[in-house]
N, C-alpha and C positions, 0 to 999 in steps of 0.2 A: 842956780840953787840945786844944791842933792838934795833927792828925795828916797823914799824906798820905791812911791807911787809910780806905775807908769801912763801917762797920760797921752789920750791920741792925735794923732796931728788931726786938726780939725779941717786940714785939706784932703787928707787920706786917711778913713777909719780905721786901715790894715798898718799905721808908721803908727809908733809909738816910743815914748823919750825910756830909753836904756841908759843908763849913766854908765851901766858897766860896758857895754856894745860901744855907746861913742856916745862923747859927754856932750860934744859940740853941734850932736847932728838926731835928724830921727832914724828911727831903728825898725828892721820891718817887724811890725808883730808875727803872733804866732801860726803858722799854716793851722788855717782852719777855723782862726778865730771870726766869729761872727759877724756879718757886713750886711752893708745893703750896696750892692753893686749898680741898681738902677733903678730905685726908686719906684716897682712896679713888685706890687702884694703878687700878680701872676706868678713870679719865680719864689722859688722858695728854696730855703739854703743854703743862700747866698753866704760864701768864705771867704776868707784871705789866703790867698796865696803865694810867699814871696814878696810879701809888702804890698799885693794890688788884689783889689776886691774884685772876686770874679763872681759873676749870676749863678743861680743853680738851676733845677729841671725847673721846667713850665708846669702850670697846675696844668692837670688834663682835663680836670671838670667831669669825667666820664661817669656817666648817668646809668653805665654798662648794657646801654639798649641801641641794637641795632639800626634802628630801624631813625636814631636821631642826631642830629651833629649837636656837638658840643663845644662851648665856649669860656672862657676865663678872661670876666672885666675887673684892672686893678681898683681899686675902690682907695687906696691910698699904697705907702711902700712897705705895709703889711700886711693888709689885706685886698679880698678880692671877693667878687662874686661870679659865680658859673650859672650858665643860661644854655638851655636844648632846642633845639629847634625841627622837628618833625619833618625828615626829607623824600620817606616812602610808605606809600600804605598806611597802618590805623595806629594807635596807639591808644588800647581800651583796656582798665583795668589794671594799668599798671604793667601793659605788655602789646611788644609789638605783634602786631597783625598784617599780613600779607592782602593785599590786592584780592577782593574774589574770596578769601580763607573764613572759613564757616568757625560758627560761634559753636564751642565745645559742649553748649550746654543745649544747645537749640540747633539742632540744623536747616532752619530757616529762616537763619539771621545770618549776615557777613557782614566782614568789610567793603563798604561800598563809598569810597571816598568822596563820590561827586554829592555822595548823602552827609556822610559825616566822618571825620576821622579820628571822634573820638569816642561812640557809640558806634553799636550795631545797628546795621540795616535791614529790612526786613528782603527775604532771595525774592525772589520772582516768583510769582504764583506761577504751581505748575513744575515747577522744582524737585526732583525727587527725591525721596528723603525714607524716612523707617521712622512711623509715629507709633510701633509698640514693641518693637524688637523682636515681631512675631513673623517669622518664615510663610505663614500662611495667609496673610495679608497680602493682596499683590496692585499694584501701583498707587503707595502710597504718594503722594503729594502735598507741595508747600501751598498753603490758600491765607495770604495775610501775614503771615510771619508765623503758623503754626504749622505743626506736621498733619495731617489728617490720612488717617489709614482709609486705605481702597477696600474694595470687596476679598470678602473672604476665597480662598480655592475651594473650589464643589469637589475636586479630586470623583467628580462621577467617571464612573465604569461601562454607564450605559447597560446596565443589568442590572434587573430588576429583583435577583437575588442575593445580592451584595448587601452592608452597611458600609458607606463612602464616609472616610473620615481623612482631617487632613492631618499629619504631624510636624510641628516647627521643629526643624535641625539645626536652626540660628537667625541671625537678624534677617537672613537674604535668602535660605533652602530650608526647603522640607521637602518630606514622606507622606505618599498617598497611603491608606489602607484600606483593603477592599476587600471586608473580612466575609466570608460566605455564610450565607443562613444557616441553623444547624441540620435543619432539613432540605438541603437542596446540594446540588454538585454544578462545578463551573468548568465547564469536557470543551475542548477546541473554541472557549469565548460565547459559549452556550449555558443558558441555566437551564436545568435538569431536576425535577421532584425525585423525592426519594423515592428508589421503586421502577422508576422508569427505565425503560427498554432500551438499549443502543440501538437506534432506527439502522445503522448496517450490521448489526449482529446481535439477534434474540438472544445469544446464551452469555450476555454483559451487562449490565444495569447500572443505574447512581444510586451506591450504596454509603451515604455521605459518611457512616462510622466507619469503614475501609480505607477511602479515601474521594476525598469529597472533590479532587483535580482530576481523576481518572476513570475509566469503565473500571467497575470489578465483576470478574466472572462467578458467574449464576453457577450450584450446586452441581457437581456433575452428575450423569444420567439425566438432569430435568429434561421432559418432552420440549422439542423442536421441529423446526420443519426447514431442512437443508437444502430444501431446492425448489420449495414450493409445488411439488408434484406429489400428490395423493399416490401415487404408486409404488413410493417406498415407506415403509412401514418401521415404526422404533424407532424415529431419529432422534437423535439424545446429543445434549453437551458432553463433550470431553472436558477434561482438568483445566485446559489452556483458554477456553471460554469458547470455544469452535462447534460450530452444530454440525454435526454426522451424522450421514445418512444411513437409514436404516439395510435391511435387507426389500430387493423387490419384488413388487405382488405378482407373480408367475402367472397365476391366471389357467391353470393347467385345468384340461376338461378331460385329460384322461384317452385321450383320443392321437393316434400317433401322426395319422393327414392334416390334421388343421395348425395354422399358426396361430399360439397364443399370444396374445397383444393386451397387454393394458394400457388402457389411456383415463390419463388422469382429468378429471373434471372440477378439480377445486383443488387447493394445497393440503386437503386431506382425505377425498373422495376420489374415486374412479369408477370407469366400466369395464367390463372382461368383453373383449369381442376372438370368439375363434373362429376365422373365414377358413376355408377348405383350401391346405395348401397347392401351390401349381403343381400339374400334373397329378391329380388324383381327385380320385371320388368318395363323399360319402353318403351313403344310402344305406337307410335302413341303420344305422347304429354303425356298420360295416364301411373297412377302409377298403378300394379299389383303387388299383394303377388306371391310367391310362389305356385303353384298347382290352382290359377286362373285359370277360362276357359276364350277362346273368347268367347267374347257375339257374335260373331257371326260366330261361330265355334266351336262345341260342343267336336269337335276331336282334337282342339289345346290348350296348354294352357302354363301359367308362366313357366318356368323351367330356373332360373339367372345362373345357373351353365352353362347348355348347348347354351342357345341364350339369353343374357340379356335384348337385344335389339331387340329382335321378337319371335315371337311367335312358341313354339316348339311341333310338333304331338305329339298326346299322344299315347301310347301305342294299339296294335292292343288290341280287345275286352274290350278295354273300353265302358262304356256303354254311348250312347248317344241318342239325341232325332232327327229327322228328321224334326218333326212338322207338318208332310204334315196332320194329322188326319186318315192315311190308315195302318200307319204301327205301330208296336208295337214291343219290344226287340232289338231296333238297338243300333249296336256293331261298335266300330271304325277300320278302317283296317291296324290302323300304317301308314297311308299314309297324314293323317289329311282330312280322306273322315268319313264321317257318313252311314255306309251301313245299309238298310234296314232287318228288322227280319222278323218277323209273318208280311206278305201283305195285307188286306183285299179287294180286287179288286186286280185291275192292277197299280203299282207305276211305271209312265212310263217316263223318261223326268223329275224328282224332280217335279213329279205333280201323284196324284192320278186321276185313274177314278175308277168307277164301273162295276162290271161285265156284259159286253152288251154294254157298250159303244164305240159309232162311235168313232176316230181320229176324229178330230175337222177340218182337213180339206180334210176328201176323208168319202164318206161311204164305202170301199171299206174293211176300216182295222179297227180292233174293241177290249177291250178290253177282252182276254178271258183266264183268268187264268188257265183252264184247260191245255191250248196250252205254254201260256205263260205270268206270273203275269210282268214283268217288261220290256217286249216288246209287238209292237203292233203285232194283229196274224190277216190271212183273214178271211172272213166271211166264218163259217163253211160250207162247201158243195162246196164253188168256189174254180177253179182249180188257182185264180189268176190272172196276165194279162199277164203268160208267151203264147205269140204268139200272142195274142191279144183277146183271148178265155175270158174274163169276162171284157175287156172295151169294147166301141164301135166300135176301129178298131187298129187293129194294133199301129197307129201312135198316138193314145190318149193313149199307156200305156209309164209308166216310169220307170225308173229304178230302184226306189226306192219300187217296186211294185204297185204304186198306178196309179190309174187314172188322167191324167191331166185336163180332164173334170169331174171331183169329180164322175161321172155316173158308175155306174159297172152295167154289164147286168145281177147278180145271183138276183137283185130284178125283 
């Protein structure tokens, strides 16, 4: 029979009766017309090709998650159904999870499979973790499936004029601040009061408005003491904060023999000591050399080894002057005496007479070198006034030989 219809072989869904193609036979349909090539909903697509029904791609069922294998069961030769099956690690919420991989919202919670692979597990106590996203926090830990923040940083300085603060720079660092009192200074790791001294250099202090890290130097001129010796006098800061030494105490007695010495007794105290310097003397107010005589003692003289300070005899026979004008060759006796040499008269009493002369106050006794140059002798011929035999009587003589009425009866 012709028709217009074309009808398919119901041995091959891709031949179909062409009457114009060939009247006697089937005809391939059209490339691409629709088939079921094998009776399995999995492929989809299935055409014709050249009169034969070829398969199309395989459903791929893909679930688009890693972590799962995927399947496509035909349910008939239209349909199918797709099944996943979970081959690594978790799959919680809709998303795969690795082995070990912490829960985004809790970091003490993971995937722990041998627990569950479809929920979180709680980590291990002891687990470290950030339960406030505060840098100052420091070992925080997992206790039960929660974070719990550890102790705070002390951020301490160990100085007592500090305020110890800590600052969070992010979940895991921070900044210590270790702001200074406003009354105090922090010099080599040291607190220091305002006011206070540099124990190595008086003219520096902690002036914490200056600068509250450093010495600042003390006003220049303020009194110092540069060397701890009382014997320099005005020592004063310079600009640089340095204490200088004044000028020093001379000590000067005005006297050109002696060494002037100061010696200091405390870092602002001394004593003046002037000793007599070597080789010389002073006596009397008066400077002498060495081997100097008294001017007015011809038998003493300088000797600073032996009396510095007075006047030391000189040697016996040293030669010296009397001055009286009677004597001549006088030698000294070691005693700081001037003894008489060559007499000329009588040297009687640190006085010369002549030969024949009265005592000045008896004519009784006279000078007479024959008898005796440096005592007075009687008048040659008189027995004296032993008994009363050359004064006038008994009771006018003396004991000293003389006459108390100057009178002697040998005139």
């Amino acid at each position: 029979m012709r028709g217009r219809g074309r009808s398919r072989n119901p041995a091959n869904p891709c031949q179909v009766c062409n009457s114009a193609a060939s009247p006697n036979g089937w005809s391939p349909a059209k490339d691409g017309t629709a088939c079921d090539a094998d009776s399995n909903g999995c492929t989809k697509g299935d055409s014709c090709s050249a009169g034969s029904c070829k398969a199309g791609a395989a459903e791929t069922c893909s679930d688009g998650h890693t972590c799962t294998s995927d399947s496509c069961t035909s349910t008939g030769p239209d349909t199918f159904s797709c099944s996943s099956a979970l081959t690594t690690g978790c799959f919680i919420g809709g998303a795969c999870v690795a082995e070990g991989a912490g829960n985004p919202s809790n970091p003490c919670q993971v995937c722990k499979t041998s627990v569950s692979t479809k929920a979180w597990a709680n980590a291990d106590d002891g687990t470290a973790c950030n339960a406030d996203s505060d840098g100052c926090t420091d070992g925080d830990k997992c206790a039960s499936g929660a974070c719990k923040a550890g102790p705070t940083q002390k951020c301490d300085d160990g100085l007592g004029c500090t305020t110890d603060k800590c600052v969070s720079k992010g979940i895991s660092s921070y900044a210590c601040s270790n702001a200074i009192d406003a009354s105090a200074c922090v010099i080599g790791g040291t607190c220091y009061a305002s006011g206070k001294e540099n124990p190595a250099s008086f003219c520096q202090g902690c002036d914490p408005g200056s600068s509250p890290t450093s010495w600042t130097n003390k006003k220049e001129g303020t009194s110092c003491n540069a060397d701890g010796s009382g014997c320099t006098v005005g020592d004063a800061c310079n600009a640089s904060g340095a204490c200088v030494a004044g000028a020093t105490e001379k000590c000067d007695d005005g006297i050109k023999c002696t060494d002037d010495i100061c010696q200091s007794t405390a870092p602002t105290t001394f004593v003046c000591s002037n000793p007599v310097s070597a080789g010389a003397c002073l006596i009397g107010g008066e400077c002498y050399s060495d081997g100097k005589p008294n001017p007015s003692n011809d038998c003493q003289e300088c000797d600073s080894k032996a009396k510095p300070t007075g006047w030391t005899n000189s040697k016996s026979g040293v030669s010296c002057a009397i001055g009286a004008g009677c004597t001549t060759l006088d030698t000294c006796n070691g005693l700081g005496t001037c003894l008489p040499g060559k007499i000329e008269g009588c040297y009687i009493a640190k006085m010369c007479y002549a030969k024949g002369e009265a005592h000045p106050k008896t004519e009784c006794l006279w000078c007479w070198p024959d008898t005796s140059n440096t005592a007075w002798s009687q008048e040659p011929g008189c027995g004296g006034c032993i008994g009363g035999k050359a004064c006038t009587s008994a009771a006018d003589c003396g004991g000293d030989g003389t006459c108390k009425s100057f009178k002697c009866l040998c005139f």
